[in-house]
N, C-alpha and C positions, 0 to 999 in steps of 0.2 A: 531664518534666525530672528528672535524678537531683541528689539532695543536692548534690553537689558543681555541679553546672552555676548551683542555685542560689544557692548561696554566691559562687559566683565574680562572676555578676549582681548583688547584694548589694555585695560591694565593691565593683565597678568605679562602681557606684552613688555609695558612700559614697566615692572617691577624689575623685569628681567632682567631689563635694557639695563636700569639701574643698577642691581647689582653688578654687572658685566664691569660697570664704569667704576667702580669702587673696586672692583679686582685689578683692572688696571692701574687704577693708582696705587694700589699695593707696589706694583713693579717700579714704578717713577723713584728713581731714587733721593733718599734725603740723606742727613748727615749722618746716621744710625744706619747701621748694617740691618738689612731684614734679611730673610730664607725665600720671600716673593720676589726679589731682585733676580735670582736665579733658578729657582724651581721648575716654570716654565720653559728655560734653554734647553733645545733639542740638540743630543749626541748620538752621537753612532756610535752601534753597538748590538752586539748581537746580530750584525746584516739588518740590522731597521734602526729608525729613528726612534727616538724613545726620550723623558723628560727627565732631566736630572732628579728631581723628588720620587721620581720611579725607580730610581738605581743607585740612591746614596742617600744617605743622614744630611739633612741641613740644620747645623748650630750657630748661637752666636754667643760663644764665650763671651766676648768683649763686644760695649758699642759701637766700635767702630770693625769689629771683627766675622766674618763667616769662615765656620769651617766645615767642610765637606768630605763624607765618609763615605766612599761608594762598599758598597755590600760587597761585591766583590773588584777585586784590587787589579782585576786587569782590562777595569773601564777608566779607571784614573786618568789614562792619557787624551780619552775619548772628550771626558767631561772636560779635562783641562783645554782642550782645543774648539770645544763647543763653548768656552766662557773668552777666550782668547776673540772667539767669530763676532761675538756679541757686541751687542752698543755701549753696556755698562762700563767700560771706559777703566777697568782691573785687572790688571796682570795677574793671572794666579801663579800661584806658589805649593808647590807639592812638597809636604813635610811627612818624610814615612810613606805610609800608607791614607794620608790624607792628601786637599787639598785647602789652602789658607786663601782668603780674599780677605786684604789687609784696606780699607777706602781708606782713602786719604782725603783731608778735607776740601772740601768742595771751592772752588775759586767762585768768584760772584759769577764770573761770565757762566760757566758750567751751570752754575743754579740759576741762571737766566736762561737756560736752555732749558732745565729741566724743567720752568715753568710753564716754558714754550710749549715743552713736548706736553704736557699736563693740559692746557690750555687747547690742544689739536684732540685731543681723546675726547674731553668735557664737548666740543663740536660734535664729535664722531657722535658721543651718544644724544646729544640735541638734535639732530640730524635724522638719528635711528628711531626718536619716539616723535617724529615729525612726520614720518613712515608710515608708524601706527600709526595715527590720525589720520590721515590722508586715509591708508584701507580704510581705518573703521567708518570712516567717512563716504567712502565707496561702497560698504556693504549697506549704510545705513541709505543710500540712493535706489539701492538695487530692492531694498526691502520697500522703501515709497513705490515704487514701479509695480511690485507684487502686491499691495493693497494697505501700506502699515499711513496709519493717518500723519498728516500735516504735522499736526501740534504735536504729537511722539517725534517725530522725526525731528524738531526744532527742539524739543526738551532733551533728546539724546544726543543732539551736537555740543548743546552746550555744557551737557558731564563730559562731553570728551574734551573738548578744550578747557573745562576747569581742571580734568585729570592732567592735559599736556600742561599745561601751566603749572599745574602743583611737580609733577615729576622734574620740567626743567630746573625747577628752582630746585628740586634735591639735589640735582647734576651741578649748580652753582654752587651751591652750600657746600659739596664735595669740593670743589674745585677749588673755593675759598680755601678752606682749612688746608687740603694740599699743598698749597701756593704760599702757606703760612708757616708749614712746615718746612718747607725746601727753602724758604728765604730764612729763616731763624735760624744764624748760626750757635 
């Protein structure tokens, strides 16, 4: 592989990573009802696990409201016992043929958790593009051993650590606003 094909593998790495981490904070809850709060919860159903956004409507009438419409009406109990299992810390409520996730406002301590838990993922992914480096760093040694010059391999370390540098600070910048979010009552 030459410098550049690694480097390119290397980002497309760390974009990944990126995104990955901004999916997750989709789920971190703030005072606003979202549909990523529960979308990801696996229920049973059908004899498999399967994800609620696979087996029901997720709305938010209200901001502080979700309501959930499974397609068919005799996973209801499934979904409600799979948001029941969950960490999201909401009683659901079956109205009809639906179900209601009513939040209630967040206590400070709760939304110190939640930055906590925001604050664990923002590592998770500093971690995971710390990863990439290290490999790309690894292939960029194995490429000097096979014939690739000195000065390439010293100009390709240092786009990889200005990529790791630029990507963590996206992962901060994320984590910022998230943490800005959850504390704004």
């Amino acid at each position: 592989m030459t410098p550049d094909d690694i480097i390119l593998e290397a980002e497309e790495k760390m974009i990944k990573t990126d995104e990955f981490v901004q999916h997750e904070f989709t789920g971190v809850r703030t005072g606003k009802a979202s549909p990523a709060m529960v979308e990801n919860l696996m229920a049973e159903a059908y004899g498999s696990q399967m994800r609620i956004r696979e087996m029901a409507g997720i709305t938010t009438p209200e901001p502080r409201m979700l309501v959930i419409t499974p397609w068919d009406a005799s996973v209801l109990h499934a979904i409600e016992k799979a948001i029941q299992k969950s960490s999201i810390g909401i009683n659901p409520v079956i109205h009809g043929k639906a179900i209601r996730l009513i939040l209630p406002e967040l206590s400070t301590e709760r939304r110190q958790e939640m930055v906590k838990m925001a604050h664990k993922m923002a590592e998770e992914g500093r971690v995971a593009i710390r990863h990439v480096r290290r490999d790309a760093m690894e292939q960029l040694r194995k490429a000097k051993a096979a014939g690739l010059a000195e000065d390439q391999e010293k100009s390709a370390e240092k786009e990889i650590q200005k990529l790791t540098d630029q990507y963590i600070g996206k992962i901060e910048e994320h984590l910022k606003h998230k943490e800005k979010e959850v504390l704004t009552v």
